[in-house]
DSSP file (Angstrom, degrees, kcal/mol; ACC not computed):
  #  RESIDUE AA STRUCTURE BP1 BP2  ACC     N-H-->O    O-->H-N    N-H-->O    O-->H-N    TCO  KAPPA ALPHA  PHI   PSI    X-CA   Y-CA   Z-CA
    1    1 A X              0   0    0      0, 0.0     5,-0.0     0, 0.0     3,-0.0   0.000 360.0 360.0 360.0 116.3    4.5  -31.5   22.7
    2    2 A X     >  -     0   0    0      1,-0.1     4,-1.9     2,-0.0     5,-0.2  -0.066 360.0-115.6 -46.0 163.9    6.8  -29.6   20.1
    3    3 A X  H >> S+     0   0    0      1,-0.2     4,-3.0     2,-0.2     3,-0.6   0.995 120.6  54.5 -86.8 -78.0    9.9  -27.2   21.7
    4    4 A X  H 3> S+     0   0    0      1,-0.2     4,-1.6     2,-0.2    -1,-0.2   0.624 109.0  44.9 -44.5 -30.4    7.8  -24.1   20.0
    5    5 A X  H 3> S+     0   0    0      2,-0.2     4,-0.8    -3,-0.1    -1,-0.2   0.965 113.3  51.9 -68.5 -70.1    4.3  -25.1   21.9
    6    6 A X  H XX S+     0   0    0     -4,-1.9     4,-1.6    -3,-0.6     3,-1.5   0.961 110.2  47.4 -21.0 -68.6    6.3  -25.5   25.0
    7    7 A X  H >X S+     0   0    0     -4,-3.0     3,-1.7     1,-0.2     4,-1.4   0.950 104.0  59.9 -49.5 -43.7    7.9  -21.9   24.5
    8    8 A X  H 3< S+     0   0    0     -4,-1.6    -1,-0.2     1,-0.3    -2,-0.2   0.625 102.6  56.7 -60.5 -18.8    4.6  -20.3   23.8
    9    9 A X  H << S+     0   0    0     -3,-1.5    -1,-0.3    -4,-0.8    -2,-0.2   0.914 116.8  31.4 -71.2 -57.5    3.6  -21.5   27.2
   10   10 A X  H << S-     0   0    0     -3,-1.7    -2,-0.2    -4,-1.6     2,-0.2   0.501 128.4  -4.8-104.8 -14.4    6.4  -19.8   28.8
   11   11 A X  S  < S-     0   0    0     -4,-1.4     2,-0.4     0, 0.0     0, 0.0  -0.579  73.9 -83.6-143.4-175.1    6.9  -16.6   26.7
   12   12 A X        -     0   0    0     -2,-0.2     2,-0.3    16,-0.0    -4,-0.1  -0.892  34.4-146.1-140.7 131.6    6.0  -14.8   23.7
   13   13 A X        +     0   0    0     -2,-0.4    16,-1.7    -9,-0.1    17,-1.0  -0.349  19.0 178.7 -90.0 130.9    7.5  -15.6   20.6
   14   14 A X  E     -a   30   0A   0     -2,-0.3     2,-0.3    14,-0.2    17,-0.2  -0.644  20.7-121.1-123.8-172.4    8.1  -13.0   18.3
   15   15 A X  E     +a   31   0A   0     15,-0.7    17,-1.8    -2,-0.2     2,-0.3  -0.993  22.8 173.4-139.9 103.5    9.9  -13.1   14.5
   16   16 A X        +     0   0    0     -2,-0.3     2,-0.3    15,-0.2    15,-0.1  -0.442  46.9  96.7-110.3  80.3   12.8  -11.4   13.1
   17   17 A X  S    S-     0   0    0     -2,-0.3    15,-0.1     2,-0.1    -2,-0.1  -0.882  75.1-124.5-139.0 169.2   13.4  -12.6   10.0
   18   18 A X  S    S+     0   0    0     -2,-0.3     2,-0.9    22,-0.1    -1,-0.1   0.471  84.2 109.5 -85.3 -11.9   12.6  -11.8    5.8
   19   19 A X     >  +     0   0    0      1,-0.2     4,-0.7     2,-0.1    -2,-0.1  -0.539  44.0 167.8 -67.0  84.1   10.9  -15.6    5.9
   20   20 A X  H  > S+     0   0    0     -2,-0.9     4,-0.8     2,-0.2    -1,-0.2   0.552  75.6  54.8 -88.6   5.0    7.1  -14.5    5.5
   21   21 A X  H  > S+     0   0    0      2,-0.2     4,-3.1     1,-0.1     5,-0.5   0.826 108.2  50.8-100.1 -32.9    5.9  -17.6    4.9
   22   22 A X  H  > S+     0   0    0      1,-0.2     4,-1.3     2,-0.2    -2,-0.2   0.692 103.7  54.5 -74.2  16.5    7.6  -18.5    8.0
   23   23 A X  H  X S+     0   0    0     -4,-0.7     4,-2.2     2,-0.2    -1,-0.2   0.877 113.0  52.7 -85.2 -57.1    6.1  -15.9   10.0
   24   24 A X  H  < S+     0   0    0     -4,-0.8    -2,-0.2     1,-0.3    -3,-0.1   0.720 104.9  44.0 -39.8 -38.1    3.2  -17.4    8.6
   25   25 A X  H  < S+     0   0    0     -4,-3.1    -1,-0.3     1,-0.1    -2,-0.2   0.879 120.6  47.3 -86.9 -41.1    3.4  -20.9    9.3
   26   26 A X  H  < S-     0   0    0     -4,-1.3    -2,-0.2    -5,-0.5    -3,-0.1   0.712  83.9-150.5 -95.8  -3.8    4.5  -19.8   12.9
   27   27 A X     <  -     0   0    0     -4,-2.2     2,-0.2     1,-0.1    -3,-0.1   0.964  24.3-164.6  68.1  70.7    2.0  -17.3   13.7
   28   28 A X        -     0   0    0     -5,-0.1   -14,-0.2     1,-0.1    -1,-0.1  -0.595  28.9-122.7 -80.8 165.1    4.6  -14.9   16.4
   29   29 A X  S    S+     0   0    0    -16,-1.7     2,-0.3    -2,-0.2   -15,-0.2   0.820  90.1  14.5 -48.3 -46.8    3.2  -12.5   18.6
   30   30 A X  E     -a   14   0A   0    -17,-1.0   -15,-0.7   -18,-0.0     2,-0.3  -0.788  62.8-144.8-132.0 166.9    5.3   -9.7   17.0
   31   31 A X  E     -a   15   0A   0     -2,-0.3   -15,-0.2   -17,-0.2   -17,-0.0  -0.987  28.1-108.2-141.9 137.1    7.5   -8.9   14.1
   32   32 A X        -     0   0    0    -17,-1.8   -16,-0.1    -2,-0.3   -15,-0.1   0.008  11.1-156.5 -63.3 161.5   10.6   -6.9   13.7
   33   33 A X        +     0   0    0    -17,-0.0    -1,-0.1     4,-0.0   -17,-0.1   0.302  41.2 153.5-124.3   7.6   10.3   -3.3   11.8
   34   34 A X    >>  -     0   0    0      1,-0.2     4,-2.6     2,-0.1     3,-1.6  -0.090  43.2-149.1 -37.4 111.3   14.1   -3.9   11.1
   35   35 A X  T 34 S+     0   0    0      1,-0.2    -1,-0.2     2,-0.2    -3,-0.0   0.509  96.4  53.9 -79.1  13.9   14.2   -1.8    8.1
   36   36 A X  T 3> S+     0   0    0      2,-0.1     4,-1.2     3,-0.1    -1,-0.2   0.523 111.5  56.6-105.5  -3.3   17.4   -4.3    6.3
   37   37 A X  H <> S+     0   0    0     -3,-1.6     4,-2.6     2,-0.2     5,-0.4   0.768 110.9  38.3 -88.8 -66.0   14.6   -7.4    7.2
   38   38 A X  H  < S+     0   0    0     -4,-2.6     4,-0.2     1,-0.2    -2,-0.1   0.734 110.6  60.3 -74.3   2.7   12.1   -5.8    5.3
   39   39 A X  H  4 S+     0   0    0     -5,-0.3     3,-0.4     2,-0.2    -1,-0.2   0.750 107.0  45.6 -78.8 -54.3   14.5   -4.8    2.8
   40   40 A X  H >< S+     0   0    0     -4,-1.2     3,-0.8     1,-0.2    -2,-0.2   0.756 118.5  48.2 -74.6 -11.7   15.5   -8.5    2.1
   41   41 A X  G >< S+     0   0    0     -4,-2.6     3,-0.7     1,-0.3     6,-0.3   0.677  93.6  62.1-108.2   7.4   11.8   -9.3    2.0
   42   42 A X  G 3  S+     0   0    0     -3,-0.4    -1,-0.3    -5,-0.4    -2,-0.2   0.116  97.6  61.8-103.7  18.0   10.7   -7.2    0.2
   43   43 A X  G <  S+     0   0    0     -3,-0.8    -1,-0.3     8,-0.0     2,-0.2  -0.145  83.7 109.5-103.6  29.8   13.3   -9.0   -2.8
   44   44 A X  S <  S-     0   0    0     -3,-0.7   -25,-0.0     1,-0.1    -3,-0.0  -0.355  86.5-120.8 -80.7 166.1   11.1  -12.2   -2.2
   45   45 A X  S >  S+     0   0    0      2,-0.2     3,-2.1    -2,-0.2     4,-0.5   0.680 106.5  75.3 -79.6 -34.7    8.9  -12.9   -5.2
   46   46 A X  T 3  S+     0   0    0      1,-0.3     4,-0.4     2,-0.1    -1,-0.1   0.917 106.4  32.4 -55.6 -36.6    5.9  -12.6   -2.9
   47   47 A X  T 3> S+     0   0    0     -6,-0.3     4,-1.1     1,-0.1    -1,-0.3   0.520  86.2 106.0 -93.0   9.0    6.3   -9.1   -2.9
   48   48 A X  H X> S+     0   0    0     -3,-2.1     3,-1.9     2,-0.2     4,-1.8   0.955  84.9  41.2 -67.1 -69.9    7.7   -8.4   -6.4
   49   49 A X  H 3> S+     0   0    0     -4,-0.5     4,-2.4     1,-0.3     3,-0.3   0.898 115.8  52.3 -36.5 -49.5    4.3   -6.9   -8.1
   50   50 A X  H 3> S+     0   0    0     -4,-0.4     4,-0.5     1,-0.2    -1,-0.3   0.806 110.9  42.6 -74.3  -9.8    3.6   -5.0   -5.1
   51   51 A X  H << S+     0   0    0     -3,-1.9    -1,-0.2    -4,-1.1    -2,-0.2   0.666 119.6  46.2-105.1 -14.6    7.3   -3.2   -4.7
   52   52 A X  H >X S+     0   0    0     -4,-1.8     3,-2.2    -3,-0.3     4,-1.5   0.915 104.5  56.5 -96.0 -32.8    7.4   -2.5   -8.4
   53   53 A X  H 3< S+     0   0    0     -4,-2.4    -2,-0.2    -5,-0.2    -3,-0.1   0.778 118.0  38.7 -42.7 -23.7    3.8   -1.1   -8.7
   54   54 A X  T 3< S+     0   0    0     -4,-0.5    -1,-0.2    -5,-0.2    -2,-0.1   0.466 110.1  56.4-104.9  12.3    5.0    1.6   -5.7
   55   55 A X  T <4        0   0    0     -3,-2.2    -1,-0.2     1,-0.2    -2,-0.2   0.564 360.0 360.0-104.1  -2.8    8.2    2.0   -7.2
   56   56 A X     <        0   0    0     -4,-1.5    -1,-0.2    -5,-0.1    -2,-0.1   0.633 360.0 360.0 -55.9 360.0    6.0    3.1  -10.5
């Protein structure tokens, strides 16, 4: 049994990070609304069409 399976057992694992595809792959409970985290992900490529369409 992986460390992160284990934890999930014992806790609930939540995410503060700009990584959205690992918030993806690791499927937390929660996710931070730290607005300098969603600053840095929102310079990912995954979001680049959508943050210059609203900055239009």
């Amino acid at each position: 049994m992986d460390k992160l399976v284990q934890l999930r057992q014992m806790t609930k694992v939540v995410a503060d990070t700009a990584d959205v595809e690992a918030v993806k792959r690791l499927k937390p409970m929660d996710c931070t609304t730290n607005p300098t985290i969603v600053l840095q992900a929102l310079k990912t490529p995954i979001f680049h069409e959508d943050f210059e369409e609203a900055l239009e």
